[in-house]
RODO-2510 file (C-alpha; in nm, 4 decimals, decimal comma):
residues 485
     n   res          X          Y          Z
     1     x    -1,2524    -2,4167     2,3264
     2     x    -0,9175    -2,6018     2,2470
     3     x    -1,0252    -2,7464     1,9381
     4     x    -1,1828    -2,3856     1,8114
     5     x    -0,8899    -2,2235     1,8871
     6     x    -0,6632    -2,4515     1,6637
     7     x    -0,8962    -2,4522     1,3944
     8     x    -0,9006    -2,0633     1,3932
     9     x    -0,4927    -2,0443     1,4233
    10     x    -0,5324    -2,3003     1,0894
    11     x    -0,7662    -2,0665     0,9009
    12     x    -0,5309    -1,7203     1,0402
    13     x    -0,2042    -1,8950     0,9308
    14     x    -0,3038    -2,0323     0,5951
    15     x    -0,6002    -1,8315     0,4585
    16     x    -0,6333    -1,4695     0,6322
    17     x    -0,2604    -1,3858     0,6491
    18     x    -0,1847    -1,5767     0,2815
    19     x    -0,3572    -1,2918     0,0243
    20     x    -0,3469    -1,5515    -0,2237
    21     x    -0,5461    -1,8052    -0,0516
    22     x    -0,8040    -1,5302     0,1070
    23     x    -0,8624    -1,4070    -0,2425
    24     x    -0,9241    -1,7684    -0,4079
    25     x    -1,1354    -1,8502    -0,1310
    26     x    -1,3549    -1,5498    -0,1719
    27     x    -1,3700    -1,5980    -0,5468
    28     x    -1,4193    -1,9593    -0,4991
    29     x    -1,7296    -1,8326    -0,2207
    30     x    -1,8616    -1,5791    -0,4788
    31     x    -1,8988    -1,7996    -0,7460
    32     x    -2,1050    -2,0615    -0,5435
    33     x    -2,3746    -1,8025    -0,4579
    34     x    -2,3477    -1,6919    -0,7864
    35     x    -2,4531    -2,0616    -0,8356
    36     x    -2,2013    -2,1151    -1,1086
    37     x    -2,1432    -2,4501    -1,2002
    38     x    -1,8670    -2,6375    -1,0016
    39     x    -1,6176    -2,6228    -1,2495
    40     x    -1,6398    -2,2478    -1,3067
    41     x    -1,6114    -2,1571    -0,9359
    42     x    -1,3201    -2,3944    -0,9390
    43     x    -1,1566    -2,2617    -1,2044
    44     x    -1,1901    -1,9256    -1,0540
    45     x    -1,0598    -1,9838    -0,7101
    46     x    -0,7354    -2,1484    -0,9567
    47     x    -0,6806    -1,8192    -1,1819
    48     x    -0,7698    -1,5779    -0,8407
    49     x    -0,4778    -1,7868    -0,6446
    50     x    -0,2359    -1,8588    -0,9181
    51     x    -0,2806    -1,4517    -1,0601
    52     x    -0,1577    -1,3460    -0,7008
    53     x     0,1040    -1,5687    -0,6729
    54     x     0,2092    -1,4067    -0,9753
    55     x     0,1815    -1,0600    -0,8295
    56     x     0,3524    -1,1609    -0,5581
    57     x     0,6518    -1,2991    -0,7705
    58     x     0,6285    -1,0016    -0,9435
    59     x     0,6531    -0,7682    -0,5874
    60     x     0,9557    -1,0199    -0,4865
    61     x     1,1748    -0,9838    -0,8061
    62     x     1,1195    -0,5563    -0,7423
    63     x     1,2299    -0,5805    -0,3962
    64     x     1,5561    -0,8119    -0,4851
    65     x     1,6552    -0,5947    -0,7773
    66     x     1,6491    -0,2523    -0,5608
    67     x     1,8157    -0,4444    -0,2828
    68     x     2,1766    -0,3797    -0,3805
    69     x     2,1323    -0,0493    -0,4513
    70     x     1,9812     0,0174    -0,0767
    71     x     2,2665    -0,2023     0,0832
    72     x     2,5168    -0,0135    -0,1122
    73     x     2,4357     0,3445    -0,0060
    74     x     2,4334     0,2317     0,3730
    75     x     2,7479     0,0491     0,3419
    76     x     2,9065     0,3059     0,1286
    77     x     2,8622     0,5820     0,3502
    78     x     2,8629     0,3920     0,6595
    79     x     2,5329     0,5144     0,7808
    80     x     2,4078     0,3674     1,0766
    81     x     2,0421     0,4209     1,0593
    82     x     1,6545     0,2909     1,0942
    83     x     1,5147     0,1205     0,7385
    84     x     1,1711     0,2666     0,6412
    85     x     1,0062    -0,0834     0,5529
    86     x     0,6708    -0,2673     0,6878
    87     x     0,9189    -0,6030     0,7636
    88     x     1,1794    -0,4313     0,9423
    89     x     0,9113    -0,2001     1,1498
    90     x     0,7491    -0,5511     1,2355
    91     x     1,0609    -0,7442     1,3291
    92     x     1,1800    -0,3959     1,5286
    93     x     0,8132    -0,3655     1,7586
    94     x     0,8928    -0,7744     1,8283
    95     x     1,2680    -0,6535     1,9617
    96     x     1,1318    -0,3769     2,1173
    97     x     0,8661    -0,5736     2,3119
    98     x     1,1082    -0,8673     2,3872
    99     x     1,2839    -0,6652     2,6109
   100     x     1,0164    -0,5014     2,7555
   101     x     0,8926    -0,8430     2,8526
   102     x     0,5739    -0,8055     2,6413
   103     x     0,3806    -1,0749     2,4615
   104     x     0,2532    -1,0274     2,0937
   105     x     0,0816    -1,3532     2,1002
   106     x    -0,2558    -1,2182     2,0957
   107     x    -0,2277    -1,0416     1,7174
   108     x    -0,3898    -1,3359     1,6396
   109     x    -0,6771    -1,2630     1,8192
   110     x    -0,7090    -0,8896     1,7509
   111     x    -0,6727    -0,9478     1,3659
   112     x    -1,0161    -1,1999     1,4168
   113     x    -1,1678    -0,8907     1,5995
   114     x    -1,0639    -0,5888     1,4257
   115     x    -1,1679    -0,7855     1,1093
   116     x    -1,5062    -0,8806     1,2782
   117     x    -1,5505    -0,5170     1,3539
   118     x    -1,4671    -0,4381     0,9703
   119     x    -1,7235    -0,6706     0,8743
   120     x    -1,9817    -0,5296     1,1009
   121     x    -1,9671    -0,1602     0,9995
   122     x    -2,0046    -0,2274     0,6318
   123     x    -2,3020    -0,4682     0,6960
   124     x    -2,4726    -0,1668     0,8684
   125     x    -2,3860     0,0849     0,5656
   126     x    -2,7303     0,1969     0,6052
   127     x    -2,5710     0,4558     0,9297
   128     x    -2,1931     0,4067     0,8677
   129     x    -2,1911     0,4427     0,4684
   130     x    -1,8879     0,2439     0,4774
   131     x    -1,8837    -0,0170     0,1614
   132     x    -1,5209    -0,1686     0,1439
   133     x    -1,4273    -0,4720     0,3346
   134     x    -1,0185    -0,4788     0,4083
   135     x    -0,8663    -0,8377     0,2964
   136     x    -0,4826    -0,7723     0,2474
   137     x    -0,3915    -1,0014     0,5515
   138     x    -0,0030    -0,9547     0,5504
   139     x    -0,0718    -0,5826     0,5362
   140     x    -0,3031    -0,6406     0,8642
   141     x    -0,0256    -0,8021     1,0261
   142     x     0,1933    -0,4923     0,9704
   143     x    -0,0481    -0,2916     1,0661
   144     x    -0,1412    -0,4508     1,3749
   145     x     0,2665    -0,4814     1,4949
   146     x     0,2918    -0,0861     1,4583
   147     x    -0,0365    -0,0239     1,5817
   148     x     0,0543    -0,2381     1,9110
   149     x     0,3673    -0,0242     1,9743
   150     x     0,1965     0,3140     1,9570
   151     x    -0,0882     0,2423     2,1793
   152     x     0,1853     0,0716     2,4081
   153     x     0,3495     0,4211     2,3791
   154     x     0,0322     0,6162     2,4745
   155     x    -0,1020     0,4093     2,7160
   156     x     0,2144     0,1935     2,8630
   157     x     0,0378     0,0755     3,1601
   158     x    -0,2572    -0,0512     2,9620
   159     x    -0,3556    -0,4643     3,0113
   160     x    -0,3818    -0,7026     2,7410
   161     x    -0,7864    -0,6772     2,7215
   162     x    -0,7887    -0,3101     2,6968
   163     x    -0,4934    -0,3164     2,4741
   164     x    -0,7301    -0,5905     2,2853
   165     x    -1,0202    -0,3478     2,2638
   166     x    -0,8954    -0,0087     2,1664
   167     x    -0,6491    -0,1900     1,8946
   168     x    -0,9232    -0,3649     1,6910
   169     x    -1,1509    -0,0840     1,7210
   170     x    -0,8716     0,1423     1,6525
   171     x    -0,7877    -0,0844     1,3716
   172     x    -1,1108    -0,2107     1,2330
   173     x    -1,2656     0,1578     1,1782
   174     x    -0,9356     0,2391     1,0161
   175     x    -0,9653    -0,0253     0,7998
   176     x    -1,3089     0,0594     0,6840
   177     x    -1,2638     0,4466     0,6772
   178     x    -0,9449     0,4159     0,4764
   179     x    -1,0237     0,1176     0,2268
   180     x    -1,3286     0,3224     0,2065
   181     x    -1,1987     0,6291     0,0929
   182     x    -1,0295     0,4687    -0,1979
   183     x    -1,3114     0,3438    -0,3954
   184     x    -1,3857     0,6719    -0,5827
   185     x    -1,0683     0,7334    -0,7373
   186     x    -1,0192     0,3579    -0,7535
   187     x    -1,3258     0,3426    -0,9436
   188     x    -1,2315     0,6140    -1,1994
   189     x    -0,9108     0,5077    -1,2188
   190     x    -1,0026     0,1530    -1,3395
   191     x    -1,3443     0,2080    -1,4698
   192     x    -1,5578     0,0420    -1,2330
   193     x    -1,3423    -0,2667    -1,1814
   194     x    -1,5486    -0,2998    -0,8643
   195     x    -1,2540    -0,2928    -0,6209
   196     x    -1,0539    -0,0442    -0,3203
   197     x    -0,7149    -0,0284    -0,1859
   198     x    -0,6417    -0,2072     0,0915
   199     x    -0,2787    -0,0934     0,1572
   200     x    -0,0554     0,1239     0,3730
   201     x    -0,1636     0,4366     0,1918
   202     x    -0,5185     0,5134     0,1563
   203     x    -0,5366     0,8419     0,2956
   204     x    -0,2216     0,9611     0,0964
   205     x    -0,4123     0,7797    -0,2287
   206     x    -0,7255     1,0191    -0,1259
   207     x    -0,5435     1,3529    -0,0307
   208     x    -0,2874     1,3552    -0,3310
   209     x    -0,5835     1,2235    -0,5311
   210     x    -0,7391     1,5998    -0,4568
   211     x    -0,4286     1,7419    -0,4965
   212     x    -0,3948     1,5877    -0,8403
   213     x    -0,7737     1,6901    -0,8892
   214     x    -0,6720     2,0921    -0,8131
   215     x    -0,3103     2,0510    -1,0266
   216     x    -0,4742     1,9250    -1,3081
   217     x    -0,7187     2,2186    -1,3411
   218     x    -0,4726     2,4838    -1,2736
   219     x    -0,2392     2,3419    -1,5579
   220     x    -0,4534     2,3134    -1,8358
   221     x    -0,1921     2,1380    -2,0511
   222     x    -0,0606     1,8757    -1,8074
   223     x    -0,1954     1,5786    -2,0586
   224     x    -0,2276     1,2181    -1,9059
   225     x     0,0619     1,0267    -1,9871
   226     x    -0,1105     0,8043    -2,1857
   227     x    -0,2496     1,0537    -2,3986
   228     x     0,0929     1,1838    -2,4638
   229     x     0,2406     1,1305    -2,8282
   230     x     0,5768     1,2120    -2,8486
   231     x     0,7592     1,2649    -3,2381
   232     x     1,0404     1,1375    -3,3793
   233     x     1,2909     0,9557    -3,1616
   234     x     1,1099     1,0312    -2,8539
   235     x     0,8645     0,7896    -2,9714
   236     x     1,0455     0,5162    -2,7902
   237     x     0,9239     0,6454    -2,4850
   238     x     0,5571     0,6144    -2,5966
   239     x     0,6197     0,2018    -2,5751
   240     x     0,6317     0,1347    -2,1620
   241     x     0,8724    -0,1277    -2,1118
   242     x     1,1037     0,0989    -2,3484
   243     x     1,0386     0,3713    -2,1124
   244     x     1,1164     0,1845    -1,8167
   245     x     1,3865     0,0272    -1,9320
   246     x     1,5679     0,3214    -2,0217
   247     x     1,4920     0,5287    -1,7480
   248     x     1,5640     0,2521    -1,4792
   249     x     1,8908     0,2140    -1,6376
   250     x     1,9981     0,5831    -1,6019
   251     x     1,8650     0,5636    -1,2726
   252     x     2,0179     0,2815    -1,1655
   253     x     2,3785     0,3135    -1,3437
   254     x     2,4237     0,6690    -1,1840
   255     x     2,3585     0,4846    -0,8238
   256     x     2,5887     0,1591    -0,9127
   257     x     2,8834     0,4265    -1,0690
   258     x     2,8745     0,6054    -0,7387
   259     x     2,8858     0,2759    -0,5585
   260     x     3,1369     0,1472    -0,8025
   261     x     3,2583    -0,2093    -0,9073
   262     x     3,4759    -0,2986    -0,6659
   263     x     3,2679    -0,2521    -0,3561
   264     x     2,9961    -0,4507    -0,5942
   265     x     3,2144    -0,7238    -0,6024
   266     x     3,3292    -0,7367    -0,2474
   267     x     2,9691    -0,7387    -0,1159
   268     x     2,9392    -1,0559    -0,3636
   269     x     2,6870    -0,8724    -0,6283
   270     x     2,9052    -0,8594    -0,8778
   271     x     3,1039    -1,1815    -0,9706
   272     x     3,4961    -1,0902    -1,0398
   273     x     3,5568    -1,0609    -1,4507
   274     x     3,1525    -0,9962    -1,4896
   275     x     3,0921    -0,7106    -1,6672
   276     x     3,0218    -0,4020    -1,5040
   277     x     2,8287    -0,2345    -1,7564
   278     x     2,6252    -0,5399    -1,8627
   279     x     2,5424    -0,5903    -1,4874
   280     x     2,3808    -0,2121    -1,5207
   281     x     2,1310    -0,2795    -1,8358
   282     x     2,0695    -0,6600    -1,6769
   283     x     1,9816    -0,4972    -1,3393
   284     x     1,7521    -0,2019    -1,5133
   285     x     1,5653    -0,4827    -1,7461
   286     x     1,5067    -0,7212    -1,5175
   287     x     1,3143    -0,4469    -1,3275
   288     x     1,1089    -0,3937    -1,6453
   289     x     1,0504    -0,7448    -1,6538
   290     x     0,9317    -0,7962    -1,2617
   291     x     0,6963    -0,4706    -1,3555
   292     x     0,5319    -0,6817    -1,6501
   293     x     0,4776    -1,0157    -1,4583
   294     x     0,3290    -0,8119    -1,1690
   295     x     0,1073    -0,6426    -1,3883
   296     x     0,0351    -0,9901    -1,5430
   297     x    -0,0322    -1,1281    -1,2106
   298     x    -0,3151    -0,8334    -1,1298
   299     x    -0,4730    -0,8709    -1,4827
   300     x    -0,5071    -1,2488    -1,4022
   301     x    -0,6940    -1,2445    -1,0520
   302     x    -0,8701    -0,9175    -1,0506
   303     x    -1,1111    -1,0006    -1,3317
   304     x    -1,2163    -1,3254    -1,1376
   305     x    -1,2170    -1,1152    -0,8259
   306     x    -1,4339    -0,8549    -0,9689
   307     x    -1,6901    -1,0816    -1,1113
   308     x    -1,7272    -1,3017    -0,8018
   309     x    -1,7363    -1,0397    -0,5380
   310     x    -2,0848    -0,9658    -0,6856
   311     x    -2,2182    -1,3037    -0,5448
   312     x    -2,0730    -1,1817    -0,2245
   313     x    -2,2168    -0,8304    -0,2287
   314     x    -2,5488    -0,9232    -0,3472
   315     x    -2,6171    -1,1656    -0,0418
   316     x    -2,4208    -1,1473     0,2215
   317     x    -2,2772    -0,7577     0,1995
   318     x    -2,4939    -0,5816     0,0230
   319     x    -2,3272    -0,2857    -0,0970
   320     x    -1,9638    -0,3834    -0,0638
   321     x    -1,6327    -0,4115    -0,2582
   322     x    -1,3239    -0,6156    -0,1853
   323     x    -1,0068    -0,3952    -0,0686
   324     x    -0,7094    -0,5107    -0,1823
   325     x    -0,3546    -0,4753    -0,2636
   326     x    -0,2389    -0,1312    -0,3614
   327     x    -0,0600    -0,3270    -0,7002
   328     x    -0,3925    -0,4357    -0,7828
   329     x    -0,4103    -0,0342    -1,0023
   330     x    -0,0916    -0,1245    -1,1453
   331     x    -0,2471    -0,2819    -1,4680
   332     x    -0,4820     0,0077    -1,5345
   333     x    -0,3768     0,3637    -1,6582
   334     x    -0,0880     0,4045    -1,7948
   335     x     0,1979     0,1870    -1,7059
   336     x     0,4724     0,4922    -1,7477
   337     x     0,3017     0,6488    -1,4376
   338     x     0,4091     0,3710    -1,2256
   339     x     0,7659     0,4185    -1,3184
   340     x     0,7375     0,8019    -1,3299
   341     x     0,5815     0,8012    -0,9568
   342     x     0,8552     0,5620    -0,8414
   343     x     1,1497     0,7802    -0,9949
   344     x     1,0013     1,1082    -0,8249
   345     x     0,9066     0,9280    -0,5156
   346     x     1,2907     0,8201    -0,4493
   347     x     1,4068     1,1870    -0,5576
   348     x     1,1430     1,3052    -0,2614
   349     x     1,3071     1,0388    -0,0414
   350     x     1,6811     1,0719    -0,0897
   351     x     1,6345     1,4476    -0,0936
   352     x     1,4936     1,3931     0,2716
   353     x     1,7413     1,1732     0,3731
   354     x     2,0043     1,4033     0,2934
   355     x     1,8327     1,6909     0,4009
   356     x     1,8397     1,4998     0,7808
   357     x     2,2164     1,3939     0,7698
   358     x     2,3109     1,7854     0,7497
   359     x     2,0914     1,8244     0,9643
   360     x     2,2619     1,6330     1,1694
   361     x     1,9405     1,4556     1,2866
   362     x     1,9832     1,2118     1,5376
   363     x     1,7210     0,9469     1,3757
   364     x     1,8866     0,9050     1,0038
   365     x     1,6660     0,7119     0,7724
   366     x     1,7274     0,4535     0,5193
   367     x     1,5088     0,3764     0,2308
   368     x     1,3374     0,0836     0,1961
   369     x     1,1952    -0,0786    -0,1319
   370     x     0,8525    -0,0770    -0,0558
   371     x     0,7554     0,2058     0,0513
   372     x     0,9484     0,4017    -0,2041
   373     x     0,7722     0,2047    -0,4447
   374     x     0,4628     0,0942    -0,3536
   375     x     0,3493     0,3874    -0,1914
   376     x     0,4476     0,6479    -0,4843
   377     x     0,4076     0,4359    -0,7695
   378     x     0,0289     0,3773    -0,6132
   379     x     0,0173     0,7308    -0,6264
   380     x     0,1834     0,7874    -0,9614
   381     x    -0,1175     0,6369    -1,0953
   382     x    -0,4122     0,8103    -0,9513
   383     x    -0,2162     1,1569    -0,9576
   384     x    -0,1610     1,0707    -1,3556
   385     x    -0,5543     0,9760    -1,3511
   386     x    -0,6457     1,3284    -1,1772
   387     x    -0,4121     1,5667    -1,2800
   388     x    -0,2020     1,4475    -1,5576
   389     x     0,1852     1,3995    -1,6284
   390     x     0,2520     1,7648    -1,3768
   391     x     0,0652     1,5556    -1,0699
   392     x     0,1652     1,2389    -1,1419
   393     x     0,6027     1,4032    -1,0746
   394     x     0,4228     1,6609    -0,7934
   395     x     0,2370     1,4616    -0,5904
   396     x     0,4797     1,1219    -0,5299
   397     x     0,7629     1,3983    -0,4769
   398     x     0,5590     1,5159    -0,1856
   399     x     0,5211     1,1380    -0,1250
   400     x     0,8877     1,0590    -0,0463
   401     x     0,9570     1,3584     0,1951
   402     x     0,6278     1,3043     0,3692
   403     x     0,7586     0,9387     0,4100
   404     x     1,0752     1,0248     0,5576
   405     x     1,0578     1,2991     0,7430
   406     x     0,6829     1,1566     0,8987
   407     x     0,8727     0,8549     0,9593
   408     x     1,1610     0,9802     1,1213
   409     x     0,9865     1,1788     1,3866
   410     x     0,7435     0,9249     1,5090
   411     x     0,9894     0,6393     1,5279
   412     x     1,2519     0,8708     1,7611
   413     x     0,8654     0,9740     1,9528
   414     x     0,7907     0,6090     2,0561
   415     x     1,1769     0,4651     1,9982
   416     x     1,1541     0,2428     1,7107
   417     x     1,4366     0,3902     1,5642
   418     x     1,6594     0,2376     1,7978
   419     x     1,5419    -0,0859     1,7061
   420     x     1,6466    -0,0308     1,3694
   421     x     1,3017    -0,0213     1,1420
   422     x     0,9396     0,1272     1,1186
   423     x     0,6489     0,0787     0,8665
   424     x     0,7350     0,4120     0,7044
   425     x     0,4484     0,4228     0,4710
   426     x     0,2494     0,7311     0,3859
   427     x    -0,0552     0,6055     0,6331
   428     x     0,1695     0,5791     0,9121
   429     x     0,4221     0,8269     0,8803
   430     x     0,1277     1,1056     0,8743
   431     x    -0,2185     0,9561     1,0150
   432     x    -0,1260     0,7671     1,2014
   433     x     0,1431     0,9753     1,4193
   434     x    -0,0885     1,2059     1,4597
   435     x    -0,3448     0,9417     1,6241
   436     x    -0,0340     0,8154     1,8688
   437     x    -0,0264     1,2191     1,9827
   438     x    -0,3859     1,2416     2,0544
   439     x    -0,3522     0,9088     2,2494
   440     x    -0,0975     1,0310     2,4344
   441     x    -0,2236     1,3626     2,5596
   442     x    -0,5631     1,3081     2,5764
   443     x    -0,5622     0,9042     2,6906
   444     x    -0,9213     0,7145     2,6240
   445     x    -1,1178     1,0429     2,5356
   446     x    -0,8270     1,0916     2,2239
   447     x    -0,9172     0,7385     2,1273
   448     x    -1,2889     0,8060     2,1493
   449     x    -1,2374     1,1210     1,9506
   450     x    -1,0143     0,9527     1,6640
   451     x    -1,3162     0,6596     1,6129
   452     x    -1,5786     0,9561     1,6074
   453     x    -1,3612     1,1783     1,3313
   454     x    -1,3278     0,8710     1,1199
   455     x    -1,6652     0,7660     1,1273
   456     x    -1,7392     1,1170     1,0353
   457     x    -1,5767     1,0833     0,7379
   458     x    -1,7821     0,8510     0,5479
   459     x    -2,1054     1,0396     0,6323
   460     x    -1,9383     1,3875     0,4887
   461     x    -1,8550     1,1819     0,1703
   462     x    -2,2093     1,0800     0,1567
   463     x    -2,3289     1,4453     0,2423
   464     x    -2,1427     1,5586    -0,0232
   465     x    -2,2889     1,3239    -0,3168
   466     x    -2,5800     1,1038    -0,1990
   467     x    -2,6937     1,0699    -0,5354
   468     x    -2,3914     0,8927    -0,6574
   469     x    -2,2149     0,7703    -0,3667
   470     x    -2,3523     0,4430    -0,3495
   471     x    -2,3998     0,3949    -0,7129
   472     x    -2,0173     0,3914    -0,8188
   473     x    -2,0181     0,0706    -0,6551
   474     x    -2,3276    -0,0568    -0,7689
   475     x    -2,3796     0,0919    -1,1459
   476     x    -2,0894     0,2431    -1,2549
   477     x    -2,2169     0,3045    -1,6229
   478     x    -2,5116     0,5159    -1,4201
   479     x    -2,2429     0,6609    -1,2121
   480     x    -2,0498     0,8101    -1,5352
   481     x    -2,3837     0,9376    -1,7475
   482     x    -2,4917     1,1129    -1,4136
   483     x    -2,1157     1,2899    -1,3823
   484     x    -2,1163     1,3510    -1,7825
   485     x    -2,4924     1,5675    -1,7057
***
């Protein structure tokens, strides 16, 4: 029992919870019941690992070039506040349940379950209809630290077995339902790459996927932004990096002018006799340039991906795609709509953030990269998909404030926000909030009730196109000739 339980820590530690890894391995396992030769599967599980790696260098250099900015305002204005982020919500449950005297050693454990559970209710799509398997492993670890707390919240008597029980079922059907949800627009979004989301935000990517869907057709000229020409000078914009370059450096030079030089230099950003405005355009190209290599990165592992997974679907899950990381869309589309969803996802945020400090709320929120990002750039480019250049400003807008304010309330609710972080993505500052209040009032009958309305929704998606629903995944040339009819 020992011995098992080392070897499973091993395979938690350096494959499940290492994207990467998880993703080379399943290429690497694809391509051997594929029966490709040896040196094809190997090569595969080397482009599948290296391409994330990439992504993830890509993800890193984002996160360190927006990290001044988000220092500055809180330092600036002295604001003494909780950080919307999936680290800082992780490292503020562990605080909160240190001095509560609780254990999180088990996540472990309910990660091997809730995944299990995952597993299981894809194998039997026959009565679930669920078809996406969830394998973004540091995103399960977030998940599972803010999922811990809640139910802790709801049920603060509750013993580690039951705790155990209602978190991975909790957790696995979300997991399927959500990741599930995805593979439509995911689908049309990359033209039957063969892949879902597996992120923080797969409701949000399904509701403001509809709400694209009804924009779009009430604004008849809302163009996709790649189908957007513009004349004369304008034409710059038509080139992405151009565009992104030039918009991240008027927004980032308005932020760094209000934060100004000297406090720049004092919190060590800015070396003394660099130059100010050449620290602006390095700061705003250098974000272009993390955008490309991420892109790069997703280009590089989700054709291998893609290709392999069918070894994996055709004998082990029939029927299913790979969820995976949110960035995975990022090299599909057009690229402008990940920049325009970002820009209009921050306006949504500080605009919600300001709107609680005259408020005088007493939970004040900071932004944190990756939500403000990730979630609304994610949702830049299925809105842009749906509805057009109108949806893709719209619908990440809606994003940021959902975010903030969402977040706000349900980290004062259980008191994260004296702990100084929560997740704050769109998942959990609307879904699941709303699952911690049924839990609360309504104890194991709520939780019974949540797992019934989410297996619910899978069957109402079949309901509503059983012709089709299972053929997306399966032949997605059928898939478009039946929708052109």
């Amino acid at each position: 029992m020992e011995y098992l339980e080392m070897v499973w820590k091993f395979i938690v530690f350096n494959i499940l919870t290492k994207p990467a890894y998880l993703i080379g391995f399943m290429v690497l396992l694809g391509y051997i019941l594929l029966k490709k030769p040896w040196y094809e599967s190997l090569s595969g599980f080397i482009k599948a690992t290296v391409g994330y790696f990439i992504l993830a260098v890509g993800s890193g250099g984002l996160v360190r070039t927006f990290r001044p900015i988000l220092v500055g305002l809180k330092e600036k204005f002295n604001l003494s506040a909780m950080v919307i982020d999936p680290y800082f919500g992780q490292n503020a449950v562990q605080s909160a349940m240190t001095k509560l005297g609780r254990s999180f050693s088990q996540v472990m454990i309910l990660l091997l379950i809730a995944f299990i559970f995952n597993l299981i209710l894809v194998r039997l799509q026959k009565f679930t209809k669920l078809r996406a398997v969830f394998t973004t492993g540091h995103v399960q670890m977030q998940q599972a630290a803010t999922a811990f707390w809640l139910i802790l919240y709801a049920f603060p008597g509750l013993g580690d077995t039951p705790m155990l029980i209602i978190m991975a079922i909790l957790l696995g059907t979300y997991w399927a339902v959500g990741s599930n949800l995805t593979i439509k627009p995911t689908q049309e979004v990359t033209d039957g790459a063969g892949f879902a989301l597996a992120h923080q935000q797969m409701f949000g990517v399904y509701l403001m996927s509809k709400l694209s869907e009804y924009i779009g057709k009430k604004s008849k000229n809302s163009k996709k932004l790649e189908d957007i020409e513009l004349p004369g000078w304008l034409s710059i914009f038509n080139d992405n990096m151009v565009s992104t370059s030039l918009l991240m450096t008027v927004f980032f030079g308005t932020i760094l002018l209000i934060l100004g030089q000297d406090y720049l230099i004092a919190a060590k950003f800015l070396k003394q006799g660099d130059s100010f405005a050449f620290y602006i355009l390095t700061t705003a190209l250098q974000f272009a340039v993390y955008l490309a290599i991420l892109q790069l990165g997703v280009r590089t592992f989700v054709t291998e991906l893609t290709v392999s997974f069918q070894g994996i679907s055709n004998k082990l899950l029939p029927g299913a795609v790979p969820g995976i990381d949110c960035a995975a869309v990022y090299g599909f589309g057009s690229p402008n709509a990940i920049t325009i969803g970002f820009l209009f996802g921050a306006l949504g945020q500080f605009l919600a953030i300001i709107t609680l400090i005259l408020l005088k709320s007493p939970t004040i929120v900071i932004a944190g990269f990756v939500p403000v990002f990730f979630d609304n750039a994610t949702i830049g480019v299925f809105a842009n998909n749906k509805g057009g250049l109108k949806a893709a400003i719209i619908t990440p807008f809606i994003s940021g404030l959902i975010q903030v304010f969402g977040s706000a309330f349900i980290a004062s609710l259980v008191g994260l926000s004296l702990h100084g972080g929560y997740l704050g993505m769109f998942d959990w500052a609307t879904v699941w909030p709303a699952f911690t209040i049924i839990m609360k009032y309504l104890g194991y009958v709520g939780v019974g009730i949540i797992t019934i309305v989410l297996l619910i929704i899978p069957q109402l998606q079949y309901k509503k196109d059983k012709e089709n629903y299972f053929l997306i995944t399966s032949d997605y040339e059928q898939y478009k000739k039946n929708k052109n009819k």
